[in-house]
C-alpha positions in Angstrom: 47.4 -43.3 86.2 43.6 -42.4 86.4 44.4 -38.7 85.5 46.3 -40.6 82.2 43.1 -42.6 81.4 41.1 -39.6 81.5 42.7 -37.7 79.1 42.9 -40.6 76.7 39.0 -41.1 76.9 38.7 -37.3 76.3 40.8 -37.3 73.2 39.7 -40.4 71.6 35.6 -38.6 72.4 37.0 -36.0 70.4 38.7 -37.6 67.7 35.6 -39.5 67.1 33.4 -36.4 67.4 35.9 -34.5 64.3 35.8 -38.0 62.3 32.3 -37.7 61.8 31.9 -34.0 61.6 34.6 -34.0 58.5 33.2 -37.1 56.8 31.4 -36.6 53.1 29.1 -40.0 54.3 26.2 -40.1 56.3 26.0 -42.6 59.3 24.5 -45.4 58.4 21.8 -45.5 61.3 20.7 -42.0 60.4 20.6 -42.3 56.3 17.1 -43.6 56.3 15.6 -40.7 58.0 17.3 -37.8 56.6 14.8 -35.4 54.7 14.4 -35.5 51.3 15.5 -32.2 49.7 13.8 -30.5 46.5 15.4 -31.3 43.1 18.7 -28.8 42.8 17.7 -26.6 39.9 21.1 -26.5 38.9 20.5 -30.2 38.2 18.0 -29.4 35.6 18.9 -28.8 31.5 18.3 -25.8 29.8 17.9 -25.5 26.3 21.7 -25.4 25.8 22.2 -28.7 27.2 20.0 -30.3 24.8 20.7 -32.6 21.6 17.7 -32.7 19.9 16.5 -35.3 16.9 14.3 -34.1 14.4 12.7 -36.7 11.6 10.6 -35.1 9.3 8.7 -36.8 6.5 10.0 -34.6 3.6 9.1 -31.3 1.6 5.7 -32.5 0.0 4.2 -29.1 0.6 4.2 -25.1 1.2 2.8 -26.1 4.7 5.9 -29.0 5.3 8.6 -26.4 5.0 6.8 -23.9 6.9 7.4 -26.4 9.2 10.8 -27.3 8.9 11.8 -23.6 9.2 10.0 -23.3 12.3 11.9 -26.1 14.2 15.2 -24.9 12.8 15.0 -21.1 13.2 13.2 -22.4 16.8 16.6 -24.6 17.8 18.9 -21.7 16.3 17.1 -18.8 18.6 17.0 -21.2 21.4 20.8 -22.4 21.4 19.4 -26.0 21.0 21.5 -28.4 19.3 19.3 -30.1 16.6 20.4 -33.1 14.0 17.6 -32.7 11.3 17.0 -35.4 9.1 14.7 -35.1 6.1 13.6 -38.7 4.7 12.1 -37.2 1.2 8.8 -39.0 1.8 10.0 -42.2 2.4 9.1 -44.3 5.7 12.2 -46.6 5.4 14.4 -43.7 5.4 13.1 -42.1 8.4 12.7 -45.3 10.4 17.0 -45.3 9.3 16.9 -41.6 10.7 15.8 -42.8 14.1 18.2 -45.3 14.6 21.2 -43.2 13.7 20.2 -40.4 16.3 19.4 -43.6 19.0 23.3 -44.5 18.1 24.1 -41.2 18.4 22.3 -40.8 22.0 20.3 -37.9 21.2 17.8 -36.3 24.4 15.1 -36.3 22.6 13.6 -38.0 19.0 10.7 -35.7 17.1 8.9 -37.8 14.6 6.7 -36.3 12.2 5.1 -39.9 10.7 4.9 -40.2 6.7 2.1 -43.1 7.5 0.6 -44.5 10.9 1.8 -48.4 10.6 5.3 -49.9 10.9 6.6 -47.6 14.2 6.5 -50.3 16.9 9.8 -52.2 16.6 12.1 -48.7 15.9 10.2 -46.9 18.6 10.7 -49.9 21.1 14.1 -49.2 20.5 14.6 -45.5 21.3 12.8 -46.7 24.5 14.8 -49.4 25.3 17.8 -46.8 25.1 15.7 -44.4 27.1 14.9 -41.8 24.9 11.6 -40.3 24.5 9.9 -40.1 21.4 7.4 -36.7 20.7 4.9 -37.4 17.8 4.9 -33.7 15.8 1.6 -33.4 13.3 1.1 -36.5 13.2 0.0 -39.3 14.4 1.5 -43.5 14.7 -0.3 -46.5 15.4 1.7 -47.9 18.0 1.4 -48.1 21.7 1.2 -45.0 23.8 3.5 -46.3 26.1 5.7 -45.8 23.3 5.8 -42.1 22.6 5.7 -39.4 25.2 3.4 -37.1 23.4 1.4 -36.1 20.1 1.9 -32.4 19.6 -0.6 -31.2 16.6 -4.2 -30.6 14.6 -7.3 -32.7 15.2 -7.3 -33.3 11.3 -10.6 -34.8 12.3 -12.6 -31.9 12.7 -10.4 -30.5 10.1 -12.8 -32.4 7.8 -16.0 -31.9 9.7 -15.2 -28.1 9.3 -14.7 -28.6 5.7 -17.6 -30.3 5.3 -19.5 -27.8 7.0 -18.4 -24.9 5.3 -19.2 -27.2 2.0 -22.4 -27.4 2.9 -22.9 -23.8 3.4 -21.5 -22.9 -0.1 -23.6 -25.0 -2.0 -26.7 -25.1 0.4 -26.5 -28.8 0.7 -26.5 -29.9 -2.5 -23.1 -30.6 -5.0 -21.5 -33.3 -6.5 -18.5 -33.4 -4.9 -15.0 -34.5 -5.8 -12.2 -35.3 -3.4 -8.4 -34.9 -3.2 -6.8 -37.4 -0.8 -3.6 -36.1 0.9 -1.0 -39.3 1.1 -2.3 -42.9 1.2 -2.3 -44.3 5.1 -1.3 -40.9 6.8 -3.0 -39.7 9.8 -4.0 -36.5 8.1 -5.7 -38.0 5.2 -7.4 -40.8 7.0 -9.1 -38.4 9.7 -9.7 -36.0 7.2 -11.8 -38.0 5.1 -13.3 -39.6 7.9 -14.2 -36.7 9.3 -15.4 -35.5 6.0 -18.1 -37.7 5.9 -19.1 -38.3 9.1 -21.0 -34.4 8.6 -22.0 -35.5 5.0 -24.5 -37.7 6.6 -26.6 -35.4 7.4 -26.9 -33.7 3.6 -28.2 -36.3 1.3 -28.1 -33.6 -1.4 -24.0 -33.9 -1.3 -22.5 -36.9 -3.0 -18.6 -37.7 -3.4 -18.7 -38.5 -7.0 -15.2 -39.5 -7.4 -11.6 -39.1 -4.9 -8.2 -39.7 -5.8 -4.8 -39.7 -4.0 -2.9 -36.4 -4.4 0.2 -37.4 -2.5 -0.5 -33.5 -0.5 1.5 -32.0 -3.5 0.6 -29.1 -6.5 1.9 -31.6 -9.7 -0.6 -34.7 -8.1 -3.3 -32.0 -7.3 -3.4 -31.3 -10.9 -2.8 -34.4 -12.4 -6.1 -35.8 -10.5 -8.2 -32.7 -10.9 -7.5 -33.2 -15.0 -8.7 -37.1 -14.6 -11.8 -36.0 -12.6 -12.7 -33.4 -14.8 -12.1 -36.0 -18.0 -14.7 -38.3 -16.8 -17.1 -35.8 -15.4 -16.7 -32.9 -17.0 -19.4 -30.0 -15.5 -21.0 -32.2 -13.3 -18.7 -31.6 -10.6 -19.8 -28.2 -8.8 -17.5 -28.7 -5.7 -13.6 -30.2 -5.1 -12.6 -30.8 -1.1 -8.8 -31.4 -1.0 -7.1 -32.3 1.9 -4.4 -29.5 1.4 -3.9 -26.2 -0.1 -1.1 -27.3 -2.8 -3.3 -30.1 -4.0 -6.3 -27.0 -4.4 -3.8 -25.1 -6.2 -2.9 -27.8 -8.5 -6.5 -28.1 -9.4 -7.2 -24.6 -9.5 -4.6 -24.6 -12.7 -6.4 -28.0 -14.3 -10.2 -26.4 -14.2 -9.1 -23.2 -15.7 -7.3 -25.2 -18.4 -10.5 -27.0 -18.8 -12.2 -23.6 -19.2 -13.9 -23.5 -15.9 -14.0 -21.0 -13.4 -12.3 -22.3 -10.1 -14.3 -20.9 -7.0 -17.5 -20.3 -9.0 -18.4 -23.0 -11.7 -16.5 -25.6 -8.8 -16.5 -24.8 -5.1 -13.4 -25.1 -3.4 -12.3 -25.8 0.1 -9.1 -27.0 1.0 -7.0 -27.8 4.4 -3.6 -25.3 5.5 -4.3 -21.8 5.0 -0.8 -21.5 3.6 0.2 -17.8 1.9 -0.7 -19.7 -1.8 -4.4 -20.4 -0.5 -4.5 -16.4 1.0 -3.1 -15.9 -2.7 -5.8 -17.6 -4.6 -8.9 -16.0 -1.4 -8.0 -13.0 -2.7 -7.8 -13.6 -6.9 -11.5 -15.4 -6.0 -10.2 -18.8 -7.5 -10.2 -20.7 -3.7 -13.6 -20.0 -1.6 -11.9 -21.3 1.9 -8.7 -23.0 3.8 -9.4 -24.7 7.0 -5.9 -24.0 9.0 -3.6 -26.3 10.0 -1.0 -24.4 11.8 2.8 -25.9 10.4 4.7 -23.1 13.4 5.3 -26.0 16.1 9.4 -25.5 16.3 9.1 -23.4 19.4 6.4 -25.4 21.2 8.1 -28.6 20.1 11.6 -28.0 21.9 9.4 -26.5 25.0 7.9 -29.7 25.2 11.4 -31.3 24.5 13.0 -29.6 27.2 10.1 -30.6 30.0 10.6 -34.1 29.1 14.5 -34.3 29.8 13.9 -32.9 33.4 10.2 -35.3 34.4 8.0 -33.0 34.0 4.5 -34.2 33.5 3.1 -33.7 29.7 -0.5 -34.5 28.6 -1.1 -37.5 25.9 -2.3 -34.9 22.8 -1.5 -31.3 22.7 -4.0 -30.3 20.2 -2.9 -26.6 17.9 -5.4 -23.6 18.1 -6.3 -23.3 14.8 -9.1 -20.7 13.0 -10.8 -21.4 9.1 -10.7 -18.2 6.6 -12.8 -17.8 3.5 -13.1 -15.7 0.5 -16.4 -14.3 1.2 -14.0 -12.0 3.8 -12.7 -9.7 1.6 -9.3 -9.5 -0.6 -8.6 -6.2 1.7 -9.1 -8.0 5.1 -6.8 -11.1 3.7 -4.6 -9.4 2.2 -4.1 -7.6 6.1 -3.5 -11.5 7.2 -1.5 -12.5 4.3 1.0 -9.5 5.0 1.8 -10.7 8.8 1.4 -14.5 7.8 4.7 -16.5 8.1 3.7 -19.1 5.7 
């Protein structure tokens, strides 16, 4: 009887002792204090995993489809799946974009902003559904709580450079006139903010007249041919916030019988292969660059965000300034590598 009893104590020890080996659970006394284990990398996406939402503003410009093709030829390199919308410079259409790709449960939303105002209520919704919104070139007015990161130019300082080079051209003193890229975007505002924040300092340089140019070659020269209609030759210098407005003008002063580049002073924002172009004829005297190749960068960023990593606020583009005082054989050695 005791020899009985012992064996069945024995067996039910060991029955116990195989139930919890086998078990897929924890005990419950011991969950709490189990180490934590490092994420399992086979947890994390890779660019093949991702569905990626791209809203651009439209194909205003030599420099906007430079930057289209970057983020396509980027997501086609990279394996990433990408749903490209392109709004044709309309805000209500792109704020129509973002909702689709929320619906559609996209990773990750890229916005490139046709103006700053009228983001908050579509971005609250992509993060009320969790996805993370990257700001590409430009910048929105909304909360940053509400967009992960801006990826781009200080256009800022894009216009303090111009206006310094400005300055040098014309040692301080020209009557300037000004083409505005599109009303309420974050590149025009800064850039004629940051314009004139350096004019202060040369009393010699007036703005004597500045248009809108909607950032494209038809405005460009439309304006140019109204500023030069109610000036005539007492403008000796033309900023414009982009290269195809600059070209646009180019074609309007020469119509007028003036020489671009030397009766008027030019400077203008992108440093596109058309501004290169017109270095090298002598017609342009400088481009401050604003560099449209973000695709890659944009989808690195893209990809950190799906698995936490950290990302900073701004992620500001390394950009340089050329001019025509260089040389055509020296730009015409950039123009020959230069991808847009």
């Amino acid at each position: 009887m005791n020899f009985s009893r012992a064996v069945c104590s024995t067996m039910t020890v060991m029955m116990c002792l195989m139930v919890a080996g086998c078990s897929n659970q924890p005990l419950a006394t011991s969950a709490a204090h189990l180490p934590s284990r490092a994420p399992d990398a086979r947890s994390k996406k890779t660019y093949q995993d991702l569905i990626v939402g791209y809203v651009q503003l439209g194909a205003e410009s030599e420099w906007r489809t430079a930057n289209t093709d970057s983020v396509k030829e980027a997501a086609a390199q990279l394996g990433v799946e990408l749903r490209f919308s392109d709004a044709q410079q309309k805000q209500e259409n792109q704020i129509s974009a973002i909702r689709a790709l929320i619906a559609q449960q996209v990773d990750v939303i890229g916005v490139a902003p046709l103006i700053e105002t009228g983001w908050d209520d579509v971005f609250k919704e992509a993060q009320d559904a969790g996805i993370p919104i990257i700001l590409v070139d430009r910048r929105a007015d909304v909360s940053p709580s509400l967009y992960v990161t801006l990826m781009g130019s200080d256009f800022l300082e894009e216009g303090r450079n111009a206006a310094r080079i400005m300055s040098t051209l014309t040692d301080g003193h020209a009557n300037i006139v000004e083409l505005q890229g599109t009303r309420g975007s974050a590149p025009a505002n800064d850039r004629y903010a940051g314009f004139r924040e350096v004019l202060k300092d040369y009393p010699g340089m007036k703005i004597i007249d500045s248009e809108d140019g909607n950032f494209t070659v038809a405005k460009g020269k439309e304006v140019m041919r109204a500023f030069l209609k109610a000036h005539g030759k007492n403008i000796t210098a033309l900023f414009a916030h982009n290269d195809d407005m600059a070209l646009g003008a180019i074609k309007a002063i020469e119509e007028y019988g003036l020489r671009p580049g030397v009766d008027i002073q030019i400077v203008s924002v992108d440093a596109t292969r058309g501004a290169f172009e017109a270095m090298i004829a002598g017609k342009l005297n400088a481009t401050v660059e604003c560099n449209p190749l973000l695709g890659p960068d944009f989808l690195e960023l893209a990809l950190k965000v799906v698995n936490g990593e950290s990302i900073p606020k701004w992620i500001p583009s390394q950009e340089s300034q050329f001019f025509a005082s260089q040389g055509a054989d020296q730009l015409k050695q950039i123009l020959a590598t230069r991808k847009y």
